[in-house]
C-alpha positions as CSV (number, residue, x, y, z in Angstrom):
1,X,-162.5,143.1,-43.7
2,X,-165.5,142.6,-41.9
3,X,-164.3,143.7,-38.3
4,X,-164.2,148.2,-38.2
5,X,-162.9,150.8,-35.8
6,X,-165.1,150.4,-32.7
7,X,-166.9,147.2,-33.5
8,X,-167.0,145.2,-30.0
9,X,-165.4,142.1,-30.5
10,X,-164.5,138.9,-28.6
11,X,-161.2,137.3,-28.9
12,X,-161.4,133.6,-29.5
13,X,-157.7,132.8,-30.4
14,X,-154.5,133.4,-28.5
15,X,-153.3,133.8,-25.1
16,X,-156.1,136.3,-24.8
17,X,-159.0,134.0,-25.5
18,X,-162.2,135.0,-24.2
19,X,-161.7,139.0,-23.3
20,X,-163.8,141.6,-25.5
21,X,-163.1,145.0,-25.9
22,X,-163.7,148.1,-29.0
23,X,-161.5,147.8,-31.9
24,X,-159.1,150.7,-31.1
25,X,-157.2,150.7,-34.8
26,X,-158.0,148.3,-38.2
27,X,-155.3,147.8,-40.6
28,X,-157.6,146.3,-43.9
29,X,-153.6,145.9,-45.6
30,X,-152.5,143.5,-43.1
31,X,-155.4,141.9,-41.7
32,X,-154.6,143.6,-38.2
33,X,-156.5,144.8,-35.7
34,X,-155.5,146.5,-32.1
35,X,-158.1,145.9,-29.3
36,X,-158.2,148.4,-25.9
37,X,-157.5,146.3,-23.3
38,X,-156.8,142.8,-25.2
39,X,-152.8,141.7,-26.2
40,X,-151.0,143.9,-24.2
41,X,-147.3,143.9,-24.1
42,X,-144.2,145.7,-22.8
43,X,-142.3,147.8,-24.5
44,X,-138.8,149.2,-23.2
45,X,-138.7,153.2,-24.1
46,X,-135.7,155.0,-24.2
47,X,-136.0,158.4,-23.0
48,X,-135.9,161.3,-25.6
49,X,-137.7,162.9,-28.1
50,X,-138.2,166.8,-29.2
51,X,-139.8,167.4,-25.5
52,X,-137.3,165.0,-23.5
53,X,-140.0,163.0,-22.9
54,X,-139.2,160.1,-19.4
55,X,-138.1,156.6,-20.4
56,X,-139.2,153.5,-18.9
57,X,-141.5,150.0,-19.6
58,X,-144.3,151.5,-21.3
59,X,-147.3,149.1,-22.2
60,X,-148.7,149.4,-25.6
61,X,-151.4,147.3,-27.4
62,X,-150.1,144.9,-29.9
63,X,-152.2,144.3,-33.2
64,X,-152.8,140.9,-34.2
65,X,-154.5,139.2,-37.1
66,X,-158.8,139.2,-37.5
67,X,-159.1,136.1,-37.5
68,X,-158.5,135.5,-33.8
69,X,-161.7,138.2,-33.2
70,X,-165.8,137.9,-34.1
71,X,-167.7,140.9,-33.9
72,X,-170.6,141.0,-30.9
73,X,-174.0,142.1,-32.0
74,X,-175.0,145.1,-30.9
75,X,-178.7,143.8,-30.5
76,X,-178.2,140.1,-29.4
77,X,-175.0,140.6,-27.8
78,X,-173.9,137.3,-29.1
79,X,-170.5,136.4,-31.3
80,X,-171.6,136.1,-34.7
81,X,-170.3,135.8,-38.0
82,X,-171.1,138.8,-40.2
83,X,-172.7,138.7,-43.3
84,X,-173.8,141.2,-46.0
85,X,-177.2,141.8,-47.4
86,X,-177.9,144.8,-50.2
87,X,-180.7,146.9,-49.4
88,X,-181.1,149.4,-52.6
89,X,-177.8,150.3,-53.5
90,X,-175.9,149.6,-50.0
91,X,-174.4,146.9,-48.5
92,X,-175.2,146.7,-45.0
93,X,-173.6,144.2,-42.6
94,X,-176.1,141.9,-41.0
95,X,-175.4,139.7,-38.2
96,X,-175.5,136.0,-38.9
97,X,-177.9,134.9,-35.6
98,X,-180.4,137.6,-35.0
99,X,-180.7,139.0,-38.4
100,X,-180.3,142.8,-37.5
101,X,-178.5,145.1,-39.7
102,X,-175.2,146.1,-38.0
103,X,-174.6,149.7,-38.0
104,X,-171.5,151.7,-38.4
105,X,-170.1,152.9,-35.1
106,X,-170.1,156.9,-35.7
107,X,-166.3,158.2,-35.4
């Protein structure tokens, strides 16, 4: 998967078309990804739990598939498609319109 955790990213399928936001979570299993701020949804809690914790309509981000995200440089700032080039013995991902290796976002 070429979308990771804290990768900015533009959403260009959905209900949520056009928003951007940091890839909170990426499931490489399933395909998923959860993104602050983007496909939000209600969820009705009951109260409980070891520390009795309140109940209520709690909103929680729903994953969805990566298909319906492209990454944003970090240098051109643009949607692109990411590609891979080796340098040495590492494969880096480069972005698609500027040509600028894509760097890991430290965790």
């Amino acid at each position: 998967m070429k979308v990771k955790k804290g990768d900015k990213v533009l959403v260009i399928k959905g209900r949520d078309r056009g928003k951007s936001g940091h890839v909170a979570s990426a499931d490489h299993q399933l395909g998923k990804v959860k993104v602050e701020g983007v496909n939000i949804h209600k969820r009705h809690q009951r109260r409980g739990g070891q520390n009795r914790q309140p109940g209520g309509i709690v909103e929680v981000v729903a994953a969805m598939p990566v298909e319906s995200v492209m990454l944003i440089c970090p240098s051109c700032n643009h949607p692109t498609r990411v590609g891979y080039h080796r340098i040495g013995e590492v494969k880096k991902r480069v972005c698609r319109v500027c040509k600028a290796i894509i760097e890991d976002v430290k965790k």
